[in-house]
LUMNUVO-379830 format. One record per residue: x, y, z of N, C-alpha, C in turn; residue number from 1. Coordinates in nm, 4 decimals, padded with zeros to 6 digits. Layout:
<pt n_east="X" n_north="Y" n_up="Z" ca_east="X" ca_north="Y" ca_up="Z" c_east="X" c_north="Y" c_up="Z" nr="NUM"/>
...
END
This chain:
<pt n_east="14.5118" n_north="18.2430" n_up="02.0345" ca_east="14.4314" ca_north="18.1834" ca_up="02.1392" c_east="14.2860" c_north="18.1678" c_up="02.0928" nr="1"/>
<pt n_east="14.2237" n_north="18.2668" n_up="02.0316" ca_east="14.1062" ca_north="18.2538" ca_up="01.9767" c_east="14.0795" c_north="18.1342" c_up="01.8456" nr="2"/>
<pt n_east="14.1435" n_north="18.0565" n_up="01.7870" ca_east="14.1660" ca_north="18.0043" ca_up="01.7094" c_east="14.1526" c_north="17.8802" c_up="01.7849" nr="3"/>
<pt n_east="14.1678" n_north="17.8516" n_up="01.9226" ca_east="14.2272" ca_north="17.7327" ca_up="02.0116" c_east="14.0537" c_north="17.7236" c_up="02.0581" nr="4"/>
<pt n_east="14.0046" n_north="17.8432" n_up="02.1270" ca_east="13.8951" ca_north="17.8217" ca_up="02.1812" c_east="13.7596" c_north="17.7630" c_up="02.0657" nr="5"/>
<pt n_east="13.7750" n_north="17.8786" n_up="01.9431" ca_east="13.6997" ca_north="17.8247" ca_up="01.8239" c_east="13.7064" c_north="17.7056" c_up="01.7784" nr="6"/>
<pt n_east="13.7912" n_north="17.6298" n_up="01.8121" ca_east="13.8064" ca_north="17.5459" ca_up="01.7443" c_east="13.7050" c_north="17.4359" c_up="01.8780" nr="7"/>
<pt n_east="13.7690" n_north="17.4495" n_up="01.9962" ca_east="13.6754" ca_north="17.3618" ca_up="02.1036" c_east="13.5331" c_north="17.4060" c_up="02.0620" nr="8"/>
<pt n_east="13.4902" n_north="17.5352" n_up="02.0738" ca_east="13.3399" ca_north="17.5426" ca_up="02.0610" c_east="13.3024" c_north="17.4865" c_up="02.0007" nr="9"/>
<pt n_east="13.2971" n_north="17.5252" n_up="01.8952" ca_east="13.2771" ca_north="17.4579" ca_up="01.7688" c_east="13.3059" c_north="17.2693" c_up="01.6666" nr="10"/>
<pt n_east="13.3752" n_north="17.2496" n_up="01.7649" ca_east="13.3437" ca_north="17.0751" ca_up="01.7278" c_east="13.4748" c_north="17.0654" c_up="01.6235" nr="11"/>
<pt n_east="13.5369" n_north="17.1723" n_up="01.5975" ca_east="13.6716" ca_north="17.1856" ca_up="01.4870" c_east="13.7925" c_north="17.1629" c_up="01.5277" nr="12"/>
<pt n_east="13.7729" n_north="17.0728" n_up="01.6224" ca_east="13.9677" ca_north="17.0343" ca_up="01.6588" c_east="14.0476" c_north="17.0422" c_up="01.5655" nr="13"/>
<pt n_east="13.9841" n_north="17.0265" n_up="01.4267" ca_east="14.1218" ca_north="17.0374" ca_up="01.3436" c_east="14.1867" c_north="17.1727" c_up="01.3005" nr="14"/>
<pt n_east="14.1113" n_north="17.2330" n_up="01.3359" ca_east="14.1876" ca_north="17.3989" ca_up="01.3254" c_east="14.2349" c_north="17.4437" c_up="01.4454" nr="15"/>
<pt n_east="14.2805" n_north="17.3855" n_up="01.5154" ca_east="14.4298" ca_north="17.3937" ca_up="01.5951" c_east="14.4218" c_north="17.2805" c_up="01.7134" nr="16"/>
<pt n_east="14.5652" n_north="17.2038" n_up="01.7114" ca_east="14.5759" ca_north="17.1030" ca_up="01.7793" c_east="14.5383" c_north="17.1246" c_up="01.8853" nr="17"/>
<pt n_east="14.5796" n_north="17.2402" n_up="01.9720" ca_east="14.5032" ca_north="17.2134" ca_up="02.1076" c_east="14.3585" c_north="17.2098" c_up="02.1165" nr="18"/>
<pt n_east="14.2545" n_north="17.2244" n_up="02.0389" ca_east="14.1351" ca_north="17.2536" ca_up="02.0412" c_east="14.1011" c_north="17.1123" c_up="02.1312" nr="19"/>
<pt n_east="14.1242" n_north="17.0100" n_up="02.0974" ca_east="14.0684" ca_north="16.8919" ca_up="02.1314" c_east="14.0948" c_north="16.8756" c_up="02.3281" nr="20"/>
<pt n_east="14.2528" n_north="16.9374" n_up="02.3220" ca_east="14.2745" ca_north="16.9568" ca_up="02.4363" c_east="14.1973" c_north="17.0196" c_up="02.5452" nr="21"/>
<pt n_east="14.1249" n_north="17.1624" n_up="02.5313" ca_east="14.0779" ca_north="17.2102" ca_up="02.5869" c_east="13.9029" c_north="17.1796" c_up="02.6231" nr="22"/>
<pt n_east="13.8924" n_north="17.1394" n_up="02.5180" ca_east="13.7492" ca_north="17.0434" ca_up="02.4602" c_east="13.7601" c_north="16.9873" c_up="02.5942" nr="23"/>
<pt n_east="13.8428" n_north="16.8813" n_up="02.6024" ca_east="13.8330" ca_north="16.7815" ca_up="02.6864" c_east="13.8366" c_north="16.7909" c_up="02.8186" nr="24"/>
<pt n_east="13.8976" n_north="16.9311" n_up="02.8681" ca_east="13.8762" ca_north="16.9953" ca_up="02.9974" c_east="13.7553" c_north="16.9942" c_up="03.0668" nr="25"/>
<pt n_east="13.7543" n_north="17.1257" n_up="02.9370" ca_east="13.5980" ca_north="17.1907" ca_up="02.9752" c_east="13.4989" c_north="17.0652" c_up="02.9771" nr="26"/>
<pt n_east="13.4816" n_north="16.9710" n_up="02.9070" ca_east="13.3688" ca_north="16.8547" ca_up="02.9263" c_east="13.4358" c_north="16.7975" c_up="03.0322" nr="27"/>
<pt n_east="13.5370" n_north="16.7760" n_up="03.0855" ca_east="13.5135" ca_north="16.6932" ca_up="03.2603" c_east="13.5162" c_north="16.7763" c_up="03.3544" nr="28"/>
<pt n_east="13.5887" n_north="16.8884" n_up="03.3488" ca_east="13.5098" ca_north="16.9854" ca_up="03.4384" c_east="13.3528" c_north="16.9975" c_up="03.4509" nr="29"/>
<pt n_east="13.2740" n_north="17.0251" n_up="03.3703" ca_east="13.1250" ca_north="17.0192" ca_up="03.3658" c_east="13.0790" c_north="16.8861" c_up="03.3517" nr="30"/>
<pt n_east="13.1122" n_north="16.8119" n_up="03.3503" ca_east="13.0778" ca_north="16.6532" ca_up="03.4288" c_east="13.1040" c_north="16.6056" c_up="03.5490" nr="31"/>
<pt n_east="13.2298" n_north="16.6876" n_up="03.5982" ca_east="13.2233" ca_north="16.6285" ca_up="03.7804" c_east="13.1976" c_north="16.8172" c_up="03.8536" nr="32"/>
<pt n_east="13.1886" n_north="16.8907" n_up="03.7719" ca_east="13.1613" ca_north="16.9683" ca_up="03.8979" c_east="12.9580" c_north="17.0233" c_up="03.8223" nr="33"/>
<pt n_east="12.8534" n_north="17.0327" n_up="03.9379" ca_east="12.7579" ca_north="17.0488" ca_up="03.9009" c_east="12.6887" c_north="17.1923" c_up="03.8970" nr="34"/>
<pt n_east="12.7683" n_north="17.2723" n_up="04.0211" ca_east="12.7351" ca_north="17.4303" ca_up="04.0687" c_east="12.8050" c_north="17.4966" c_up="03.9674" nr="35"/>
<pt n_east="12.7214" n_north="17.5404" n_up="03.9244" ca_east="12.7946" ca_north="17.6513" ca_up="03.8252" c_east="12.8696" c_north="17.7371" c_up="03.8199" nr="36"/>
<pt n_east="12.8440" n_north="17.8081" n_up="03.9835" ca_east="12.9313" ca_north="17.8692" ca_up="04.0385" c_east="13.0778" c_north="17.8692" c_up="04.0374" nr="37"/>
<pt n_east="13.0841" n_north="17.7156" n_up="04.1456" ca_east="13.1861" ca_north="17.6111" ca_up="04.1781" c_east="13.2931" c_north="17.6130" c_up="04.0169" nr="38"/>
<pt n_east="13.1942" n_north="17.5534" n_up="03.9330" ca_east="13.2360" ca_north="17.5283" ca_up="03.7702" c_east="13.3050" c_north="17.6917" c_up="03.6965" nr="39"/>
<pt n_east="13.2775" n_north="17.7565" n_up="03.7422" ca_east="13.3197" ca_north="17.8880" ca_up="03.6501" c_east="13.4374" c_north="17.9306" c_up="03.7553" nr="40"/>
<pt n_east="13.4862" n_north="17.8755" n_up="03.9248" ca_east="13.5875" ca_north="17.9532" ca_up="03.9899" c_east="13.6984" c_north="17.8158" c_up="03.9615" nr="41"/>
<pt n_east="13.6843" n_north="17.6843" n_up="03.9155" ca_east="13.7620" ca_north="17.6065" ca_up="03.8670" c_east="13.7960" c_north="17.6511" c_up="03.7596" nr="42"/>
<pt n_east="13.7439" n_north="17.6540" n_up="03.6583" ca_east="13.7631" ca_north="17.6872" ca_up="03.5530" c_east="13.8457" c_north="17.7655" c_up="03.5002" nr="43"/>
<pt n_east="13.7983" n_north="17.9014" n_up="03.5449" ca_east="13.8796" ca_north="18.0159" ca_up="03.5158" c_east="14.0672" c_north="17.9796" c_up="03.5852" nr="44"/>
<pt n_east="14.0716" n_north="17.9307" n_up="03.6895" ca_east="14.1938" ca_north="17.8670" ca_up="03.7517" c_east="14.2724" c_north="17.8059" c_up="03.6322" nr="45"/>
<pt n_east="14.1835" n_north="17.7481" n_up="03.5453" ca_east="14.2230" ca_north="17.6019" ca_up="03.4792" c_east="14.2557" c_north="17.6920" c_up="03.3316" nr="46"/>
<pt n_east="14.1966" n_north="17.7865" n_up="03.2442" ca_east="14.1957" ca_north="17.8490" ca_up="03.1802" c_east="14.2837" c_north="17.9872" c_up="03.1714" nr="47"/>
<pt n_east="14.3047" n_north="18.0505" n_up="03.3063" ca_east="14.4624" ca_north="18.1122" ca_up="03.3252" c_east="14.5893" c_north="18.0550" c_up="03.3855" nr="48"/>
<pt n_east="14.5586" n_north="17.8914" n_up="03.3707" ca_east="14.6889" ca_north="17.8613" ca_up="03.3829" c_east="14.7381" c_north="17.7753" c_up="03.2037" nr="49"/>
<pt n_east="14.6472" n_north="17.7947" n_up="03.1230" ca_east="14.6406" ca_north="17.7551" ca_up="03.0118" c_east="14.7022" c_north="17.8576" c_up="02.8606" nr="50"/>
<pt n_east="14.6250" n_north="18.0102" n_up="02.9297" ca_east="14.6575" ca_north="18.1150" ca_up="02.8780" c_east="14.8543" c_north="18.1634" c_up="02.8994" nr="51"/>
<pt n_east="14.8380" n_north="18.1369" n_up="03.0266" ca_east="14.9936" ca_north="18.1620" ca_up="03.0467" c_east="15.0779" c_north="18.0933" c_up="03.0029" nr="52"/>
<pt n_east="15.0302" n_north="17.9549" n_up="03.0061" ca_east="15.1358" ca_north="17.8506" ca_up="02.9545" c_east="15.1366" c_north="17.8679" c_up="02.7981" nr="53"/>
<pt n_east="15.0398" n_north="17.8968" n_up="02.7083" ca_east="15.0418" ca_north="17.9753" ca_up="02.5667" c_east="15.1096" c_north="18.0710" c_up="02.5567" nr="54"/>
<pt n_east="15.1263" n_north="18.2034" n_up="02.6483" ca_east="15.1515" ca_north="18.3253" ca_up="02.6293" c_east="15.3122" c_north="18.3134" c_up="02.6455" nr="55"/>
<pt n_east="15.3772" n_north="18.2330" n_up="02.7528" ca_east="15.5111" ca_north="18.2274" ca_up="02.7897" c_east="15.5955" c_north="18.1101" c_up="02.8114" nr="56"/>
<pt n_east="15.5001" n_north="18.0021" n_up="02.8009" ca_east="15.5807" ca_north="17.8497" ca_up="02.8718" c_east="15.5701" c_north="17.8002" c_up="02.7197" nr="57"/>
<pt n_east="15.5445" n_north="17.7717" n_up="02.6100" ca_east="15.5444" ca_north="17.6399" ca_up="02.4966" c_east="15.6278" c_north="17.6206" c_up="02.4604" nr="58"/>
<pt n_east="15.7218" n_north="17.7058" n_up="02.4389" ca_east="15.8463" ca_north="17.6236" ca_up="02.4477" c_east="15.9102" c_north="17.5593" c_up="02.5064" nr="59"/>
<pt n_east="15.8983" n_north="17.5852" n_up="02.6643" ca_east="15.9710" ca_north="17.5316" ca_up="02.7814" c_east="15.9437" c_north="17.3799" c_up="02.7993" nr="60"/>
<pt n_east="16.0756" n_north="17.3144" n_up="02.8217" ca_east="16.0702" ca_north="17.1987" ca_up="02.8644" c_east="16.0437" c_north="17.1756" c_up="03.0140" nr="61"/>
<pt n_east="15.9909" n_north="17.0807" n_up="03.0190" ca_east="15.9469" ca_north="17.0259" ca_up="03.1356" c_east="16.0232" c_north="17.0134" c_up="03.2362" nr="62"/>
<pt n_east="16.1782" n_north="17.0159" n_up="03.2326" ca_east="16.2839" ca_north="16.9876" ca_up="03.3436" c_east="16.3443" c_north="17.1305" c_up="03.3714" nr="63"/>
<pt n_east="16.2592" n_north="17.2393" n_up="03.3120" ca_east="16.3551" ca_north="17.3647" ca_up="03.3779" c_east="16.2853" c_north="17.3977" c_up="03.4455" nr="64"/>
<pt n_east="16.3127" n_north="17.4794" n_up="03.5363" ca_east="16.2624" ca_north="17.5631" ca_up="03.5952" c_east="16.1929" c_north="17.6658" c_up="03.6055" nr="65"/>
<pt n_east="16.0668" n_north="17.6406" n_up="03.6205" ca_east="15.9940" ca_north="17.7453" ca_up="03.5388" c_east="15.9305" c_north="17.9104" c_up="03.6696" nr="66"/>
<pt n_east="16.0001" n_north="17.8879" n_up="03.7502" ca_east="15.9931" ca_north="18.0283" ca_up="03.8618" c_east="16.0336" c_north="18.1294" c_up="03.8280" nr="67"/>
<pt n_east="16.1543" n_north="18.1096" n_up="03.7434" ca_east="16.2020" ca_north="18.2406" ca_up="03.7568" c_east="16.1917" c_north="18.2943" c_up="03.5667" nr="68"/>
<pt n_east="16.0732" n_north="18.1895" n_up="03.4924" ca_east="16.0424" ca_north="18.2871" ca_up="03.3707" c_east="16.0121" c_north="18.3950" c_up="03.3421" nr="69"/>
<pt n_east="15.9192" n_north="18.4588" n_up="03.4131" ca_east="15.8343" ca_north="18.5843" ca_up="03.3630" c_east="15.8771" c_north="18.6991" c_up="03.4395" nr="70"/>
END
């Protein structure tokens, strides 16, 4: 996971494919939301549903059912 975020900070998408992915979050999140506040209780929403889907879903296809994984 740290490899995913380093890579957004840092401008290095190419050291791991999702980097660009998350990149691209975090910059429209902080383009449509302005409260910082607001921006860090989206976020974090948006970032543990990102972590989980790393930690237990990447393999999972899209047509199962994903309730009764964890």
């Amino acid at each position: 996971m740290a490899i995913i975020v380093r890579g957004a900070d840092t401008d290095r998408h190419d050291i791991a494919s999702q980097s660009s992915g998350l990149w691209a979050i975090s910059a429209g999140l902080s383009r449509n939301i302005n409260d910082d506040y607001q921006l860090l209780e989206k976020g974090m929403d948006v970032y543990d549903a990102l972590y989980t889907w790393a930690k237990y879903l990447q393999k999972e296809k899209h047509t199962q059912n994903l309730l009764n994984i964890y």
